[in-house]
N, C-alpha and C positions, 0 to 999 in steps of 0.2 A: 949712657950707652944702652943701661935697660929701654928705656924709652924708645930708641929704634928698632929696638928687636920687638917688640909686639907688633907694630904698623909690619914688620916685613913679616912676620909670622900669617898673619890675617891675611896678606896678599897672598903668600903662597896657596896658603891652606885653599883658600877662591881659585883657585888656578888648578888645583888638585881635583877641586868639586868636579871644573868644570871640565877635565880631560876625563873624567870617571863617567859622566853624564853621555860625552859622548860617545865614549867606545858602548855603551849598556843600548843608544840609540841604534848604532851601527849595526847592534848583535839581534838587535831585535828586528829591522828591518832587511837586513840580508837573508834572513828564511824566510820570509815573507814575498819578495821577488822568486825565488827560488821557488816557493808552493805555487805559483799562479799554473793555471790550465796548460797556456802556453809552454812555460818552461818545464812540467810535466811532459808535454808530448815531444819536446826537441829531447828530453830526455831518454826517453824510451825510445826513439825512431834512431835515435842514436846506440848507443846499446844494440838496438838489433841489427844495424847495420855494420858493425862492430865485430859481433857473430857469425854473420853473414862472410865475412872474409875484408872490411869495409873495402881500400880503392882496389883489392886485387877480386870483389866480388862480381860479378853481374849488375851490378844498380850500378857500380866506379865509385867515381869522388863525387862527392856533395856539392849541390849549384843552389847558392843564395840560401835565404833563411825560411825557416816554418808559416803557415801561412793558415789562413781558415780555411776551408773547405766543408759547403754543407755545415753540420751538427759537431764535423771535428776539426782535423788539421792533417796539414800535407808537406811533404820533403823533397827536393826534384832532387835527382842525380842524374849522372850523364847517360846511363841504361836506362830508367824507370824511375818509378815513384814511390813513397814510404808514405803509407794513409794510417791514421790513430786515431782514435773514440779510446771515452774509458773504456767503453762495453767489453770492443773486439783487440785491444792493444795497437800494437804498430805491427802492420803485416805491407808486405809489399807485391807490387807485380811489374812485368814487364813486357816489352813485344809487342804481339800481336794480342794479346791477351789485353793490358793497359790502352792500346789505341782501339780497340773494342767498346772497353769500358766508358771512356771519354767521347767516342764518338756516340753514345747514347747517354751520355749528357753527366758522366761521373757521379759522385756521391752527392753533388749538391742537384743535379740536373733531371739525374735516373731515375728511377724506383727501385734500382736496385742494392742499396746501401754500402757500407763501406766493406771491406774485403776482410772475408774472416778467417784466413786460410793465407801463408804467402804460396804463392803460385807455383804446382810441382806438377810431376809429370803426372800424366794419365792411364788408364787401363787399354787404352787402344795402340800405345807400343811406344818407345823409348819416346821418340820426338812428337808424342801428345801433349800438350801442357793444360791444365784445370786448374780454375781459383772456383771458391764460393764464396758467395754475398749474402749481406746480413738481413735483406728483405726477408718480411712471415710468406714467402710462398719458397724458401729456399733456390734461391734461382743460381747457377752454373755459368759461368762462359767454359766452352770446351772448346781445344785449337786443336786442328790437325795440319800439318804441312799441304797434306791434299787437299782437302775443303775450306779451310780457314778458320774464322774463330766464331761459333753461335753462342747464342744464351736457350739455356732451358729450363723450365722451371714450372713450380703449381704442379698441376693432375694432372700434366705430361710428361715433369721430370718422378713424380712418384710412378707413373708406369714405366716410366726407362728405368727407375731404379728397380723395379718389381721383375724386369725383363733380364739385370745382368747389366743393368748401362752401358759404358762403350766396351765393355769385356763380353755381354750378352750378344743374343744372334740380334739385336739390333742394332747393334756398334756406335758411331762415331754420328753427331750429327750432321746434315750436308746444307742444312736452311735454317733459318730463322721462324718460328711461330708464324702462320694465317691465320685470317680468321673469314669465315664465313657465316654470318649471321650469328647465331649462338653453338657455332662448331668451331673450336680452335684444332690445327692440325702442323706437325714439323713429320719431316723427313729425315730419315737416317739412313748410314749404307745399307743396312739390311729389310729395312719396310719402313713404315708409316703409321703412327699414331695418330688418333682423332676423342674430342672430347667436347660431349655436349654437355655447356655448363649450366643450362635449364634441367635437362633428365637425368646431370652424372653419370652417362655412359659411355662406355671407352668403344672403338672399333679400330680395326688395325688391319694392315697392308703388312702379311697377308694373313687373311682372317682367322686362322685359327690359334695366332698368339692372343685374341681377345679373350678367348678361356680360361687365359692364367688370370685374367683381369677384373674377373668377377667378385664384386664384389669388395672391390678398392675403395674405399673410403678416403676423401680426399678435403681436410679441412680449410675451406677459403675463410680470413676473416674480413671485416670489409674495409679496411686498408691495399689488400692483395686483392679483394672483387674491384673496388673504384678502380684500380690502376690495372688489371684488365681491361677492365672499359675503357681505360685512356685509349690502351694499348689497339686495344681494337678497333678505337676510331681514327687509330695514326700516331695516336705519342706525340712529341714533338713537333714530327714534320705533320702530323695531319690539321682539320680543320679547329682545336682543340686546342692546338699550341703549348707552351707551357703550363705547369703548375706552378696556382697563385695562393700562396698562404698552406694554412696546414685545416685536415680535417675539421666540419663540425657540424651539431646535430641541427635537424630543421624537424620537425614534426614528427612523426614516428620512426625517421630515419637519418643518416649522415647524407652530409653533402661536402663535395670537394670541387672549390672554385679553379677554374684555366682560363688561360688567355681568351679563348673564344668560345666558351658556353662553361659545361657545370655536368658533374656528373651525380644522381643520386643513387640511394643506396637503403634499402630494406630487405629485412632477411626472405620475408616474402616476393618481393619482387627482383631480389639481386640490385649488382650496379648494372646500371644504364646510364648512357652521355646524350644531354640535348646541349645545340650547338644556337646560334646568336638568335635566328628567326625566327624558329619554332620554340625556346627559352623566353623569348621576348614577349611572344601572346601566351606561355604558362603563366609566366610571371604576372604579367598582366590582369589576367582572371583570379590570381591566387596565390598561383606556383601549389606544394603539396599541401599547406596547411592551408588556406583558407578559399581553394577552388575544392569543384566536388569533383574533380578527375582524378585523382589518388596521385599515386608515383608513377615515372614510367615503366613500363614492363618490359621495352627491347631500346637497347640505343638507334636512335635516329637515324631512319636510310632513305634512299635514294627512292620517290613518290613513283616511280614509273613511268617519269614523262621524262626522262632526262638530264640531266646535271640541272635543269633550274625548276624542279622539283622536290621535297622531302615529305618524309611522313615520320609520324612518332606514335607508338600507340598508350595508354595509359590503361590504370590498374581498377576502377569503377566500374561497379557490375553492367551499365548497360555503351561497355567496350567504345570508350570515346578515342578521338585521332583526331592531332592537329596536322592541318596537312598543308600545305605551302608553297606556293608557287609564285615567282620572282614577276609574274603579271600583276598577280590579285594579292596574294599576301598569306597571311595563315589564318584559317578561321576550322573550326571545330565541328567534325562528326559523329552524331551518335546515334544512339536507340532506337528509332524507329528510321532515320534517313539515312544511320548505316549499314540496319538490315538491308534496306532498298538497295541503298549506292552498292554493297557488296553483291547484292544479285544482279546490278548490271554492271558488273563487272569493272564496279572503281572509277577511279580517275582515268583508267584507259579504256574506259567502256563508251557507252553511249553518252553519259551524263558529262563526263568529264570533271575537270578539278570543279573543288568549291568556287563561287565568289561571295559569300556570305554566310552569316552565322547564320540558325534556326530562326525562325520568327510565330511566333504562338497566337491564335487565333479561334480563343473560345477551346473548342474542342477538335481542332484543325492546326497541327505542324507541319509546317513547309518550309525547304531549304532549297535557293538558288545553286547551280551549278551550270558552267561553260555552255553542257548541252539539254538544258533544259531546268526543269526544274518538279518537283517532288513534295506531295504533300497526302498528310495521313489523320484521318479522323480518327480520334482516340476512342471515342463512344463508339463506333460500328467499327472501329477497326479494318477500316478498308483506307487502299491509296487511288490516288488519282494524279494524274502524271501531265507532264505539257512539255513536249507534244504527247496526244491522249495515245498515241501507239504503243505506249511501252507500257500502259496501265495492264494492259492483259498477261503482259511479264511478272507481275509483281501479285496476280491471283492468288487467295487464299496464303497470300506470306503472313507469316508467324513473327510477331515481335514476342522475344521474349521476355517476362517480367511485369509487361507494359500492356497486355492485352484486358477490353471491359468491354466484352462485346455486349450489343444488345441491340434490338429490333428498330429502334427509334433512335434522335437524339432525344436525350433527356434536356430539359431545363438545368440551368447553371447551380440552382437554389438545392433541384433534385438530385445533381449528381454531388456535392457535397455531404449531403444527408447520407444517403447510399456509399458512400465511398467510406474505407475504416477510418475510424482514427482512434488511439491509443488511449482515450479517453473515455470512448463508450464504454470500456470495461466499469465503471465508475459508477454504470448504470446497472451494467448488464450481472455484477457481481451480488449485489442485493436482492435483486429482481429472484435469479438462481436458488438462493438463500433463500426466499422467502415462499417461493413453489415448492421447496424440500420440506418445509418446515410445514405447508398448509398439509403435504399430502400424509408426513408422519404422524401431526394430529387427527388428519380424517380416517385412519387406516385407526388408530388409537380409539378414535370414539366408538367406532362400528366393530371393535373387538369390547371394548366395554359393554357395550348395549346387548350385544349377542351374545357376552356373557352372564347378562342377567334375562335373558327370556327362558322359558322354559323350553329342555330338549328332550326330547326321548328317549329311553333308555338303553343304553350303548348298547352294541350287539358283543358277542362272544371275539375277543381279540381287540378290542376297544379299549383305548381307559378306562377306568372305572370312576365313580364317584371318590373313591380316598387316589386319587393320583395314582395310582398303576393298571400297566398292561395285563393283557393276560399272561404275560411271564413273568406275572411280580416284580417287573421291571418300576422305579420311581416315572413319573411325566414330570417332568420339568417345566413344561406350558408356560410361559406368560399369565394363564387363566389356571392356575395351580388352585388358587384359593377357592374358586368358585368351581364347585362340584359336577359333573355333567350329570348328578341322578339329585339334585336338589330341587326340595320343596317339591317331589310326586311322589306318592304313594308306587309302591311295585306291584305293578298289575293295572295300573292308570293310565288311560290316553292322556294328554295334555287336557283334553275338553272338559273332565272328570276334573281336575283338578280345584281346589277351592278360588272364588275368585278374587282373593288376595294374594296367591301363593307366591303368583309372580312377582309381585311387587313388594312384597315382605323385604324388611332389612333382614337380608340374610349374614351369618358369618360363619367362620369355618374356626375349628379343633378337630382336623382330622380326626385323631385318635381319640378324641371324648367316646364317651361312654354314655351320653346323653342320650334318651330317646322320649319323647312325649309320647303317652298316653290314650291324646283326645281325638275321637273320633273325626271330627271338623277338619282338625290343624294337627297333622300328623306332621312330624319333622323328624330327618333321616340326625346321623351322629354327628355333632358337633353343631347343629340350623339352633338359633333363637330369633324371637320376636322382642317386640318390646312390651311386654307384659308378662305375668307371671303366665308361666309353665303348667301345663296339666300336670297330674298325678306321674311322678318318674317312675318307669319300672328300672328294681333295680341294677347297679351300673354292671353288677357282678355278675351280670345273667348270661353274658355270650363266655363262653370257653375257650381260648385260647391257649398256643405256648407262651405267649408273649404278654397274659392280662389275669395274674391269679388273682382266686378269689380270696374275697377281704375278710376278715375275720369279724366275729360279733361284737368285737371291742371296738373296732376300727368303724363301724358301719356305726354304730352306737355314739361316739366320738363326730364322727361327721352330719348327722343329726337327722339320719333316717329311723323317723317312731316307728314305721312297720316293719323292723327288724328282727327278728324271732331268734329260736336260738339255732346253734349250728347244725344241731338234727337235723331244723328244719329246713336250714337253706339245702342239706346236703339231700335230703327227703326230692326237694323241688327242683333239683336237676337228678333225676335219673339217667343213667348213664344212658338208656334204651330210646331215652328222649333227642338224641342230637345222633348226627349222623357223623362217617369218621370225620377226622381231621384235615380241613382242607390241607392240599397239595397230595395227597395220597393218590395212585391210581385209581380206583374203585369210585372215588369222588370224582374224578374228573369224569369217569366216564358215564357217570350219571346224568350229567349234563348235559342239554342236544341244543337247545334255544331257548328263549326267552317265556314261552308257555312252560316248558318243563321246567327253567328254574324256578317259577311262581308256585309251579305246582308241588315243588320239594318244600316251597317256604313253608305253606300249609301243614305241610306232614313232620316238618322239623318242629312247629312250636310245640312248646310244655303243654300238656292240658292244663296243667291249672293256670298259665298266663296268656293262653294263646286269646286274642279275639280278633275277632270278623271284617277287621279293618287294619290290624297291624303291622303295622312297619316292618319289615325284614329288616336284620342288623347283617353284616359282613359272616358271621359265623353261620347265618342259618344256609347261603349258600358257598358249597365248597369250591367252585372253579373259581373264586377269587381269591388271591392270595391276598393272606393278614401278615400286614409286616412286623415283624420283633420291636416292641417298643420296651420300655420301663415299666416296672412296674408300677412308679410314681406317676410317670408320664401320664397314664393310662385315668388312674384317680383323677390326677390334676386337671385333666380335662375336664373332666363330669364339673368339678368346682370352679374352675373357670366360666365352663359354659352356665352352670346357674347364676353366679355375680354378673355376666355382661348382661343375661335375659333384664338384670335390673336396670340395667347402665345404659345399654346400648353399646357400640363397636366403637366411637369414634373418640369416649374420651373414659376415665376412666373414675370409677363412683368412687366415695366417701366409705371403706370399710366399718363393716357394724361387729356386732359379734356372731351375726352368722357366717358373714364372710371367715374369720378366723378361723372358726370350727370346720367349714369347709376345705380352707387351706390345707389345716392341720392334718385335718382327716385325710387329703392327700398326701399328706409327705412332702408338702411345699413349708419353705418360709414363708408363709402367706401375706407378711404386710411388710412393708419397706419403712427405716424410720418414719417418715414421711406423714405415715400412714396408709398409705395406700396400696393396692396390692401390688404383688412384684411383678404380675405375670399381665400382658396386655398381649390381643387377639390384633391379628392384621388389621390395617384400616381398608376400604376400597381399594385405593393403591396400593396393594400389598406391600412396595418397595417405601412407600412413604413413613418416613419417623415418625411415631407416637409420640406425641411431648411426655420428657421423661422417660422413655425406654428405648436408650440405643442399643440393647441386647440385641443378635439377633442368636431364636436358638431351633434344633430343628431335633425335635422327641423322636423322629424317625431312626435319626440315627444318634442320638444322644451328645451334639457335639453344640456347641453356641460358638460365634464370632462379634467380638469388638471393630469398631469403625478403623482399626491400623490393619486387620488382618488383611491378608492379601485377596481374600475373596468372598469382601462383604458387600461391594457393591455388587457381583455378579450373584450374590448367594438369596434366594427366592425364605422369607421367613415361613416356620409353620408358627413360631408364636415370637413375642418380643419380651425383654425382660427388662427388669430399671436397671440393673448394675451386673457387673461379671461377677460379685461376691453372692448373687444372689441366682446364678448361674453356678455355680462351684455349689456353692449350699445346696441345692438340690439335683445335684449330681449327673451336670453335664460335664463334657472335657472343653477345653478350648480347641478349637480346628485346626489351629496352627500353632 
């Protein structure tokens, strides 16, 4: 008995599985029909018809089942229609409102999408009824019992809306949208709107509602611009027919395919519709992407000869138009044959339609047309015409863009050469370069060379030899280094002068103290040669605020043997010996010209140092101002300037133990681990780095700059140093 109870256990249990299996299928695929698109919209169209009052409503009872339409679905009842998209839900209409709709071709046909609103009365009085539609230009059907039922929409229904729509003084509409060229205009009981969609501006019947209109901003995007252009060229019923497929892009812009031609679309040129003939020779040459006539600029109209005439014009600066005619065909106007054709006045002019494209001929374009024909030499820029009567029409015309006039023809060879091309730059950018460059080093050399010839001696209001004006102002010069009173004696013509003086290697330490001795080879403060130095007079001899005098220890230390003791230096500047202190009144006024300051120099020296040939220094006369320097500065000089007289300017000597002693004696650190000194004189290039001193430092004003500081390229050196510790050591600031 056990034995058949297992076999019938196993069966059931299989029997059990498989009823469990299929109720879990059942479960699973019954919300699954249920979720489908379809069955979502009989849901909701249901539902709202439900609310709606269902058979005692205005739609009635339900006829047959849901259906596509267009992007969504659709419901018929015995009144109307129930239309659903996710977007807009189930919204319904009816009447005259729904046979509206469908007569311009419903959701699937229209551009006007599916109905986002169910259909309620209007602001124009009980028995108005409005729906609105989901198109981006928000377009309207509005019914009145009197007028019936239009559509309004775009930047006419934003001015009705701006106006008060059918509640405003222009109420209820009575027509459906015209169009006139790039004018669309409707009519309403109370005036008339118009809107140019090239300039955006509104006019209105009667005219002074256009004042509320200023300035109405009206957003087309180019779904709403292409289906204008349908609109304008007929919609449905016009040459145009249906819409075939959905938007898509070609070249710089959309394009949207119809039954009988295409409409394109750039923000720049708007939409425009070309239709089969005139699309047929675009297309042909190109279409927008690879013809050079651009997009078009106005949808396609009527040539002026009649219904078996068109024209189209395109978006190419020299204004091309295919133009068409059911004889000859369509061939293309432009640049120089449509200035012409347009001054005789087109296709209904003299000339008449095209029958041929352009044909080129060297430097001669000519194009056939019905009543003659036209041709223009590019090189003289003149036409000539056949028959030759109408050449006198065409006088002194202007092509513009396209004009090379000139007295001849040129050669084919020649006018290539002559003509630009983007590539001369190639040439011409080097070339530029290279004349900037000859004249900055020629202006460069003949400022060098004029700075070493010898000049004569500034007059009163001049620079001075140490770089200032007569208002003690610094010069800044380019030629800072090189003195305008160097290498002459004062009181010297240039002719007097020795005849090396000019050509001596000169250098400058402003502020040295140096002055040679030697009758021969007199040299002003800061000048060496390249040999030893006359006998120095000493550096402490001039007086200033800015340069005390050195004590007998100091001078002793520095390694002048004729140094006596302090009596005696104090003995050898009597006070009665030097005149006052330049910048004083009394001194300035002593001054008249360049005789009188020679003649002070004479009566300024010491009797006991003066002689017969000596150099003036800065102190002997007062109308120059002596700037405040250091009082190290001041020494440092003097010992600078005797080590270079050894060395020369350009590189810098082997220190001995005179050098040190000299250093010292100034209050410099005089030698660099190195060896060598710390302190180096400009070279010729004053700007140019000395190997080994990127110091730059200026005793003038006490301040030196390193190569980061912000104004060391622009900062002109009076001396150069090897390191900034060696700048701090002898007590400059940094500049920055």
């Amino acid at each position: 008995m056990n034995g058949q109870i297992g076999p019938l256990r196993k069966v059931i249990g299989r029997a059990l599985v498989s009823l469990a299996a299929t109720a879990v299928a059942a479960a699973l695929l019954a919300p699954a029909a249920l979720a489908s698109p379809i069955g979502d919209a009989e849901a909701a169209m249901m539902a709202e018809w439900t609310k709606a009052g269902g058979d005692t409503s205005p739609l009635g009872p339900r006829k047959g089942d849901v259906y596509p339409a267009g992007e969504g679905f659709a419901l018929d009842f015995d009144g109307g229609k129930m239309f659903y998209t996710t977007a807009t839900g189930a919204r319904w209409i009816y009447g005259p409102i729904l046979d509206k709709y469908e007569m311009l071709g419903g959701p699937a046909g229209s551009d006007l999408g599916f109905p986002t609103i169910t259909e309620v009365p209007g602001l124009a009085g009980p028995d108005s009824r409005v729906a609105t539609f989901s198109a981006s230009d928000k377009p309207v059907i509005f019914w009145t019992p009197d007028h019936g039922a239009f559509v309004v929409r775009g930047a006419l229904n934003a001015a009705w809306d701006k106006l008060g729509s059918s509640g405003g003084v222009l109420g209820a509409p009575v027509s459906d949208v015209t169009y006139d060229g790039e004018v669309s205009s409707q009519k309403f009981t109370g005036g008339q709107i118009s809107w140019n969609r090239k300039s955006k501006d509104f006019t209105t019947e009667p005219p002074t509602l256009a004042d509320q209109l200023k300035g109405l901003q009206v957003a087309i995007d180019p779904a709403a611009a292409i289906n204008m252009a349908w609109r304008a060229a007929g919609g449905t019923g016009g040459p145009l027919g249906a819409k075939q497929g959905s938007q898509y892009p070609i070249g710089d812009g959309i394009a949207q395919n119809f039954a009988g031609g295409k409409v394109f679309f750039t923000p720049a040129t708007g939409a425009n519709a070309l239709e089969t003939n005139i699309l047929a020779k675009y297309e042909a040459l190109g279409g927008p992407v690879s013809s050079d006539l651009g997009f078009p600029t106005a949808n396609e109209s009527d040539g002026g000869l009649g219904p078996s005439s068109r024209i189209a014009t395109f978006a190419a600066a020299d204004k091309p138009v295919i133009f068409w005619t059911s004889d000859h065909g369509a061939f293309v106007v432009r640049g120089a044959m449509r200035t012409a054709w347009d001054k005789l006045r087109g296709a209904s002019g003299k000339l008449g339609a095209p029958v041929g494209d352009q044909a080129v001929d060297g430097d001669v374009i000519s194009q056939k047309f019905t009543g003659g024909k036209i041709s223009w030499n590019r090189a003289k820029n003149t036409f000539s015409t056949d028959p030759a009567n109408l050449a006198p029409l065409l006088s002194g015309l202007q092509v513009s863009g396209q004009n090379q006039p000139s007295g001849t023809a040129l050669p084919a060879h020649a006018k290539n050469w002559l003509s630009w091309h983007w590539w001369y730059l190639l040439a011409i950018i080097p070339l530029l370069v290279l004349i900037v460059l000859s004249v900055f080093l020629a202006l460069r050399w003949s400022r060098r060379r004029s700075s070493r010839e010898p000049e004569p001696y500034l007059l009163d209001g001049e620079v001075n030899g140490a770089g200032y004006d007569d208002t003690g102002e610094p010069g800044w010069g380019p030629d800072y280094a090189e003195a305008a009173t160097e290498n002459y004696r004062f009181g010297d013509s240039a002719e007097e002068q020795p005849p090396d003086a000019a050509s001596a290697a000169a250098g400058h330490w402003p502020h040295a103290a140096y002055q040679a001795g030697d009758d021969e080879h007199s040299w002003t403060a800061g000048e060496f040669i390249d040999e030893e130095p006359a006998e120095q007079d000493d550096p402490d001899a001039v007086d200033t605020d800015s340069i005390p005098v050195a004590t007998e220890e100091e001078l002793a230390e520095a390694g002048y043997p004729d140094a006596g003791p302090d009596d005696a230096s104090e003995a050898a500047y009597a006070e009665g010996d030097y005149p006052e202190a330049a910048g004083t009144d009394d001194a300035y006024a002593e001054v008249v010209g360049p005789d009188d300051a020679y003649a002070d120099a004479a009566e300024v020296d010491s009797p006991e140092t003066a002689q017969p040939d000596a150099v003036a220094t800065d102190a002997d006369f007062p109308d120059v101002a002596v700037p405040r320097t250091s009082p190290d500065f001041a020494a440092a000089g003097a010992a600078a300037a005797a080590a270079a007289s050894r060395s020369g300017r350009h590189a810098a000597a082997d220190a001995d133990d005179d050098d040190e002693a000299d250093f010292a004696a100034a209050g410099l650190v005089a030698l660099a681990p190195a060896g060598r000194p710390t302190i180096h004189l400009p070279l010729d290039d004053p700007y140019q780095i000395p190997d080994g001193y990127p110091i730059k430092a200026s005793p003038r004003f006490g301040l030196y700059y390193t190569p980061d500081s912000d104004l060391y390229h622009d900062t002109l050196p009076e001396i150069w140093l090897s390191s900034e510790e060696a700048a701090v050591a002898n007590g400059f600031i940094r500049a920055d």
